[in-house]
C-alpha positions, 0 to 999 in steps of 0.5 A: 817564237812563242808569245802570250802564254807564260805556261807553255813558256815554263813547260818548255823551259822545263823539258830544256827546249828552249835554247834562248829566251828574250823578255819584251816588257811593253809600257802601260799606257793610260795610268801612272806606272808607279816606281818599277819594282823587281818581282824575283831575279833567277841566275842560272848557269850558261854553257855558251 
C-alpha cells in the first residue's frame, strides 16, 4: 500500500509495478463542499 504521494504513485504506475489501484476520496469536513465536479477520467485497457 502506498498513500500520500501521488508522485511516487505515477512513477510506479508508469514503470507498470502496480498491478491494482484503489482510489479513497475522504470528505471535506468544515465547509460546503459544493457540486462534485469531474477533474479528468482515463479508460484503460485491462488483461484480467
Amino acid at each position: 500500500m502506498v498513500t500520500g504521494s501521488v508522485t511516487l504513485v505515477q512513477e510506479l504506475l508508469r514503470a507498470g509495478l502496480l498491478d491494482e489501484l484503489r482510489l479513497l476520496i475522504d470528505p471535506v469536513v468544515g465547509r460546503d463542499p459544493g457540486r462534485p465536479r469531474r477533474v479528468r477520467s482515463t479508460t484503460t485497457s485491462t488483461t484480467a
